[in-house]
N, C-alpha and C positions, 0 to 999 in steps of 0.2 A: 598325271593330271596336274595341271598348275591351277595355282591359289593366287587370291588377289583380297589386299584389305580396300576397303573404305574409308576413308578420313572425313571427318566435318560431315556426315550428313545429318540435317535436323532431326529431331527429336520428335517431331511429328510424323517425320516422311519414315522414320524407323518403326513406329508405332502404327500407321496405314501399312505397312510390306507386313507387317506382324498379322493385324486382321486380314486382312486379304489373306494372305497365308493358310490361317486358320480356316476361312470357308471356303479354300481351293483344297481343305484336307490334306494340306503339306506341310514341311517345316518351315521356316521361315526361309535357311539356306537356300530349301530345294527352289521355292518359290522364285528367289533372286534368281536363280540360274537358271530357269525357264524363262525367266525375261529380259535376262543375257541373252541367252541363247535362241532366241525369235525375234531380237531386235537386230541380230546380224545374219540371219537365214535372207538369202536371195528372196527376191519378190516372188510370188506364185506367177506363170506365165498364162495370161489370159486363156481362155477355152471359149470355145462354141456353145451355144444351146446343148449343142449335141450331146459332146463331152460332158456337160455339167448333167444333164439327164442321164447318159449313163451312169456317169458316176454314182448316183441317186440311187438307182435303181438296181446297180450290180445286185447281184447275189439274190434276188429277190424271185428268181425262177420265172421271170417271162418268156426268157427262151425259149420255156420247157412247153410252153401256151400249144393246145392242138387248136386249130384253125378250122372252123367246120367250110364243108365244101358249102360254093353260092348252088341256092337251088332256082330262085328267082332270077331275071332278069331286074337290070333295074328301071325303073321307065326314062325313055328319052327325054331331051329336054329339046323346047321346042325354041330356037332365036327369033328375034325380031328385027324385022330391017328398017 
């Protein structure tokens, strides 16, 4: 793994990565390195309704849905001209 210092950053912007840090429940290192590390990850590539519903709802067991059989008809619908 490589390592990398920082030089000259302010003293405020050290003490914000500090708090933040603390309410993401991490160290302050780990914290920096997760936003290294998401500011050079590739763009997410756009998706569908489709996709993003899926994605929502994996694992959630709709699959698993029994579908009851139609007993009814539905009633027609009537056009106008």
């Amino acid at each position: 793994m490589a390592s990398i210092t920082i030089r000259n950053l302010d003293d405020e912007v050290k003490a914000q990565l500090r708090i933040a840090a603390a309410r993401a429940g991490h160290s302050m290192e780990e914290h920096v390195r997760q936003l290294i590390v998401e500011s050079v990850e590739p763009e997410p590539q756009s998706r569908g309704i489709g996709s993003w519903l899926h994605a929502q709802f994996r694992g959630s067991g709709g699959d698993r849905l029994e579908i009851p059989a139609r007993t009814e008809m539905a009633d027609p619908i009537t056009l106008r001209s």
